[in-house]
GUVO-259434 format. One line per 8 residues: number of its first residue (from 1); their letters; for each residue x, y, z of C-alpha. Coordinates in pm, whole numbers, plus 32768, in hexadecimal, padded with zeros to 4 digits. Example, Ala and Ser with C-alpha at 12.3 -4.5 7.8 and 13.67 -1.06 7.14 Angstrom:
<zakols>
1 = AS = 84CE/7E3E/830C ~ 8557/7F96/82CA
</zakols>
This chain:
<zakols>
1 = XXXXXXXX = 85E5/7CDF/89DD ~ 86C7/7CCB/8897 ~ 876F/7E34/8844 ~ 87F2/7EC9/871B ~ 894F/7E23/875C ~ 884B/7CA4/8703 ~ 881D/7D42/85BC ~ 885B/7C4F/848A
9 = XXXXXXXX = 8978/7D08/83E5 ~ 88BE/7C91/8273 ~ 87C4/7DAD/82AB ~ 882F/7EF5/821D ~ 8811/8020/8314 ~ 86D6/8156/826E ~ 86BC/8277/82B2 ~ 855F/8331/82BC
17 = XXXXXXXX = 84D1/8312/8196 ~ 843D/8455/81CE ~ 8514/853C/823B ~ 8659/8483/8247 ~ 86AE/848F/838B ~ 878B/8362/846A ~ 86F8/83E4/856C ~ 85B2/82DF/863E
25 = XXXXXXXX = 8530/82AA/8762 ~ 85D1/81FC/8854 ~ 84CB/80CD/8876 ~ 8421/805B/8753 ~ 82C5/80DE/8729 ~ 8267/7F94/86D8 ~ 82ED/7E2B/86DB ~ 82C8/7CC9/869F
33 = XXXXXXXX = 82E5/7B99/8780 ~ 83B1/7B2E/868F ~ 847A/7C5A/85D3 ~ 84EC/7C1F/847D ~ 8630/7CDA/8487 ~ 86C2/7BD4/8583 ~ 8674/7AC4/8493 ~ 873A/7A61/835E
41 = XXXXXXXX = 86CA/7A96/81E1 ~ 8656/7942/81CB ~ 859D/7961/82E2 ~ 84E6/7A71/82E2 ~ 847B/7A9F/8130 ~ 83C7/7953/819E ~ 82C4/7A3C/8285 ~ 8284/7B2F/8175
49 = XXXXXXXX = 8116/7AC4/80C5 ~ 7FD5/7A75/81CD ~ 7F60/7AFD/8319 ~ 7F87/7A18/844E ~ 7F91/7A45/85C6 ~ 80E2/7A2D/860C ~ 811C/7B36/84C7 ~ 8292/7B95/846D
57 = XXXXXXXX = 82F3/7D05/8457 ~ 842D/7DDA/845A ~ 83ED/7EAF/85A2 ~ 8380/8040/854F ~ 8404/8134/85BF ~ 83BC/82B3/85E9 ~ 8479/83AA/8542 ~ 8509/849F/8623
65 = XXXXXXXX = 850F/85A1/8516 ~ 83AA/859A/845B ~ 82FF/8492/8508 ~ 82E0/83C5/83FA ~ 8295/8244/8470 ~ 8379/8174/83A1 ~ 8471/8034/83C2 ~ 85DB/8092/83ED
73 = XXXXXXXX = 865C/7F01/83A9 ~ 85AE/7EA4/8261 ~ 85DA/7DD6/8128 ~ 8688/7E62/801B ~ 8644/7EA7/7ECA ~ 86A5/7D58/7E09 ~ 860C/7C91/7F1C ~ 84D6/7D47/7EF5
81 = XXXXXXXX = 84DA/7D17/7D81 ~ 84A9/7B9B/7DCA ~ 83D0/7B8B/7ECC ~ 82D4/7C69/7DEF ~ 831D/7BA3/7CAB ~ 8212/7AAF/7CB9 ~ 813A/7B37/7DCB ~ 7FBB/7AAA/7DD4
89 = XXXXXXXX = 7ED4/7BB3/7D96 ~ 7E4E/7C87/7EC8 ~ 7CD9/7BE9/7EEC ~ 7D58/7B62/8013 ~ 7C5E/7A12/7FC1 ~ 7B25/7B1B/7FAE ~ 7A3D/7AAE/7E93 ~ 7AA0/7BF7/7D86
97 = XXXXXXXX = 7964/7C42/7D68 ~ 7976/7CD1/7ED3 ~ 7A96/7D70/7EAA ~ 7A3D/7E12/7D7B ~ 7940/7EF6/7E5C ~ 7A4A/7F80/7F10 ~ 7B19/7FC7/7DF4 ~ 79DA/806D/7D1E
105 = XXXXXXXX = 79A4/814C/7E78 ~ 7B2B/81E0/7E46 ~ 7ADE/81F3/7CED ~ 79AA/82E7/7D37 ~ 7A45/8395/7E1C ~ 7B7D/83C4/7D28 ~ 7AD7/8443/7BFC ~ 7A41/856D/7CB7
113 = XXXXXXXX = 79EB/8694/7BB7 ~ 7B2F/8768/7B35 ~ 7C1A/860B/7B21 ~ 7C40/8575/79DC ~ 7CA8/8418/799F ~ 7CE2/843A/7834 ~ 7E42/83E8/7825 ~ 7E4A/82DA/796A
121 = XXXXXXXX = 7F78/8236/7A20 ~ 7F2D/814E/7B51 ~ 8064/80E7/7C2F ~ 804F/7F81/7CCE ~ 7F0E/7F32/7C0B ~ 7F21/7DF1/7C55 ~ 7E18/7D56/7BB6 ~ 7D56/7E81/7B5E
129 = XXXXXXXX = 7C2C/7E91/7BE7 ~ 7C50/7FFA/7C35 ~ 7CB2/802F/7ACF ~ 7B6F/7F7E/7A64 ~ 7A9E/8063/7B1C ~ 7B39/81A2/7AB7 ~ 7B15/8139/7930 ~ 79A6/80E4/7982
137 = XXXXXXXX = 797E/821D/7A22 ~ 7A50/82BC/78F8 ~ 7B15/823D/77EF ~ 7C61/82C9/77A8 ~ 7D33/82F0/7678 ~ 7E53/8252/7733 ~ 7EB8/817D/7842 ~ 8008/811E/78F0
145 = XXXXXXXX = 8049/8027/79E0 ~ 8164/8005/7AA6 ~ 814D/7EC7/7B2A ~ 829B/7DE1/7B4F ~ 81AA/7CBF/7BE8 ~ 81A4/7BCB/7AA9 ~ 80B6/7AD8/7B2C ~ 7FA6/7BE6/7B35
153 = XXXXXXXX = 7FDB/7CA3/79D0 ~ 7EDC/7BA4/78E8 ~ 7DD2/7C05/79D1 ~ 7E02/7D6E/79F5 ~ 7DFE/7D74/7888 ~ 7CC8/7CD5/7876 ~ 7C0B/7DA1/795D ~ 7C72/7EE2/786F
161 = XXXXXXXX = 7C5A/7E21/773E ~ 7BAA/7F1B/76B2 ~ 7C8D/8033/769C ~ 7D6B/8009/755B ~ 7E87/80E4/75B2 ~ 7F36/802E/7706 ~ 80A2/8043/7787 ~ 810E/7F3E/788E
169 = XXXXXXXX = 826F/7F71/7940 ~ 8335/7EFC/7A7A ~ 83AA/804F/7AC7 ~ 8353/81B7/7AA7 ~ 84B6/81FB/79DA ~ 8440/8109/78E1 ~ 8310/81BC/7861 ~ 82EC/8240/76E6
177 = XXXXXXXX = 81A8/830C/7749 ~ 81B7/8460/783B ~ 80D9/856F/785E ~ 7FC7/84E0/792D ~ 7EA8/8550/79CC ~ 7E49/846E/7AD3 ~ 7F2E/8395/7B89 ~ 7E87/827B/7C9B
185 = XXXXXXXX = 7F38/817C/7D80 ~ 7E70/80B5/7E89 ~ 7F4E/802C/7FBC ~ 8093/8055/7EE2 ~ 811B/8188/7F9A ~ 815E/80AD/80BB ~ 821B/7FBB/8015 ~ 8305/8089/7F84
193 = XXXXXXXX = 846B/80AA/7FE8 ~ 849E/8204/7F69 ~ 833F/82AB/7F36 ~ 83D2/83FC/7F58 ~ 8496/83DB/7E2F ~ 8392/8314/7D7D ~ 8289/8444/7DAA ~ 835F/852F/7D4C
201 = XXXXXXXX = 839D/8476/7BEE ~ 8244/8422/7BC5 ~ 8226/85CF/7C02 ~ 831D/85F5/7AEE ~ 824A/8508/79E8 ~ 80B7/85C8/7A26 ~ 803E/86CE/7967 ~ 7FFD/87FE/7A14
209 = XXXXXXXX = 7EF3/87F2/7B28 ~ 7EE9/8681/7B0C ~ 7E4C/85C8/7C2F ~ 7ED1/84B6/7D19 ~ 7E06/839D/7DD1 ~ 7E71/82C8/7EC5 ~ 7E3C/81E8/7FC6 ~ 7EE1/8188/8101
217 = XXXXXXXX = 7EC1/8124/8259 ~ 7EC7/81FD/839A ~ 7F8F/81E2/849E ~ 7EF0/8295/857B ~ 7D80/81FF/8547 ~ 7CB2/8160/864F ~ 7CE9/8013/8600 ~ 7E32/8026/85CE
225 = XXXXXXXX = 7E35/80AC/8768 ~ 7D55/7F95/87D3 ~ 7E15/7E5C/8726 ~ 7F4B/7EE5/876D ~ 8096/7E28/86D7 ~ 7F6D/7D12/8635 ~ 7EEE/7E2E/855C ~ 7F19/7D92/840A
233 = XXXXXXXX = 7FD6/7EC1/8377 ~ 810B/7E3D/8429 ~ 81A0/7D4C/834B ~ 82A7/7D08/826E ~ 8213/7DC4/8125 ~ 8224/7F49/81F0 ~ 8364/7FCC/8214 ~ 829A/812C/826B
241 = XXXXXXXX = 8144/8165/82CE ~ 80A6/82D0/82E6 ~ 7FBB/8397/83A7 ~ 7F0C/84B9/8313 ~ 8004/85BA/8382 ~ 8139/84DC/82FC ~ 805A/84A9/81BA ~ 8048/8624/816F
249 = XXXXXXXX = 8181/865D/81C0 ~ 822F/8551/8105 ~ 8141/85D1/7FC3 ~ 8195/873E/800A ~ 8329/86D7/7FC9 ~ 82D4/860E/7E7B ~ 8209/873C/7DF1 ~ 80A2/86E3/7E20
257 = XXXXXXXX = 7F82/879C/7F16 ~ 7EBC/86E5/7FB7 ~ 7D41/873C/7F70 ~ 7C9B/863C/803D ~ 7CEB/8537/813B ~ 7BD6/8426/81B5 ~ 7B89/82D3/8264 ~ 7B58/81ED/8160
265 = XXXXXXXX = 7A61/80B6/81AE ~ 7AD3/7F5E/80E5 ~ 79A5/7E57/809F ~ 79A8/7CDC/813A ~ 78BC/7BB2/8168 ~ 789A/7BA7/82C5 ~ 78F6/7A49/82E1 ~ 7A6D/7A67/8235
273 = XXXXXXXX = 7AB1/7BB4/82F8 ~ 7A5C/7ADC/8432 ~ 7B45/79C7/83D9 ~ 7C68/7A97/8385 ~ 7C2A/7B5F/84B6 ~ 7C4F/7A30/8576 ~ 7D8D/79C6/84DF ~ 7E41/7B28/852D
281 = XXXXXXXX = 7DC0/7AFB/8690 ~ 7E09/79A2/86DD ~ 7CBC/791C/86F3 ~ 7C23/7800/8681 ~ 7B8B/7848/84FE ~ 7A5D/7756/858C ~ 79A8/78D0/8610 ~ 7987/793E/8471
289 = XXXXXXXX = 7882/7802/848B ~ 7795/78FC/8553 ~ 77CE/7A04/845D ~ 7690/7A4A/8367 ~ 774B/7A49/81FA ~ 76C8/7BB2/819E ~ 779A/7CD0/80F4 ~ 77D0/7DCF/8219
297 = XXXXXXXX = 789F/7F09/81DF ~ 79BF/7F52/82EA ~ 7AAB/8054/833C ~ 7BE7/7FC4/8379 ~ 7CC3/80EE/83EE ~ 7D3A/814F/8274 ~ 7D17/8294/819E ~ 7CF0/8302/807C
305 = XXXXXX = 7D8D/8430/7FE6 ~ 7D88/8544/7E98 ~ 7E7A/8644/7E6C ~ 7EEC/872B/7D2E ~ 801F/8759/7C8C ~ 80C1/8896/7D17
</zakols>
């Protein structure tokens, strides 16, 4: 068994990202057959896109202090800012079409009554499919993106090509526009190497009684228990992953209250969600074959979240 001592020395040493603590468990919550912070640079950037049996991670561990789940061996910040330069988008291979349900069912459930999207910012849009259904639902005076993916921006601007007044930046210090009153971002908060920080500057840029959406997965979900260290979560893109009680808490410090936590159910054809489930299990992708190719909804142990500026 390799021990802390194994550790690649190019891997920078976090601490929580949540409360700042040094202080974790003494066995990693979870773990790979393979960790990444006993393998080189080279090595392990090449793991970083795709889901696969034998799936890379950097092992979690449990903060001692606030329980936070979280990788204390991670890249750093210029190594992340290449791996996510030219990502491919997040369909995953789903047809959009498909995803695009699950994305119009967080947009719903976003623009409840009392939360206005008229002046909009979206962090990680990607290629904004959220954003499309929110302007569909409502259009508002003004968007921002902050998106650093370039690959992805001639999409997202098509999909809100109907708003005139758009802002597109690679990071939150770079905006011109403030003041806003709704601010999404769907499986970014897990990605992030300092979402603390980050929520308490997107705090510092809402109008007052703005509203936050997000989405992320849970740690502490059913299927997350039942596939163990293959739960797909684990990988190379989460430096942190949350729980409800983390979630809240982590919100609480930036200056937001949470107003509602829930499951959140993500659309597939039956057939590709097969497959791929296959692939993270190590068996052979000749079962999706039985599969009927139908559009089933599934919860897949994430949640989705609101909360108010504070």
């Amino acid at each position: 068994m390799s021990t802390t001592k194994d550790i690649n020395t190019v891997w920078d040493r976090r601490a929580c990202p949540l409360c700042g603590s040094f202080k974790i468990s003494i066995k990693p919550n979870s773990t790979a057959k393979h960790p990444a912070e006993l393998m080189p640079w080279e090595t392990a950037k090449s793991y970083f896109i795709g889901l696969r049996s034998d799936q890379v991670f950097f092992s979690y561990y449990r903060c001692q202090d606030c329980e936070l789940l979280y990788c204390p061996w991670y890249f750093n910040s210029k190594q992340l800012s290449e791996l996510y330069a030219a990502m491919p988008d997040n369909t995953m291979g789903e047809d959009k079409s498909t995803v695009s349900k699950t994305q119009s069912a967080y947009a719903r459930w976003i623009m409840r009554p009392g939360v206005s999207n008229n002046r909009y910012l979206e962090v990680g849009p990607d290629i904004g499919l959220v954003a499309k259904e929110i302007v569909n639902l409502n259009s508002p005076q003004h968007i921002t993106f902050l998106e650093p993916n370039q690959s992805v921006k001639a999409e997202l601007l098509a999909n809100v090509s109907r708003i005139e007044s758009i802002e597109v930046v690679d990071f939150i210090e770079s905006m011109q526009e403030t003041n806003f009153s709704l601010v999404t971002g769907v499986h970014v908060y897990d990605h992030l190497l300092k979402p603390l920080h980050d929520l308490q500057e997107l705090r510092k840029n809402v109008s007052p009684g703005a509203h936050l959406a997000i989405v992320v997965h849970n740690e502490k979900s059913t299927l997350r228990k039942l596939l163990n260290s293959k739960w797909p979560p684990f990988c190379l893109q989460h430096p942190q992953l949350y729980n409800p009680e983390t979630l809240k808490e982590i919100l609480k410090l930036a200056g937001w209250k949470v107003i509602s936590t829930e499951r959140s159910t993500n659309w597939y054809h039956l057939k590709h969600f097969v497959k791929m489930g296959a692939g993270v299990l190590g068996i052979s992708p000749v079962i999706a074959k039985l599969a009927p190719n139908i559009e089933v909804p599934i919860k897949l142990g994430n949640m989705i979240s609101i909360s108010q500026a504070i």
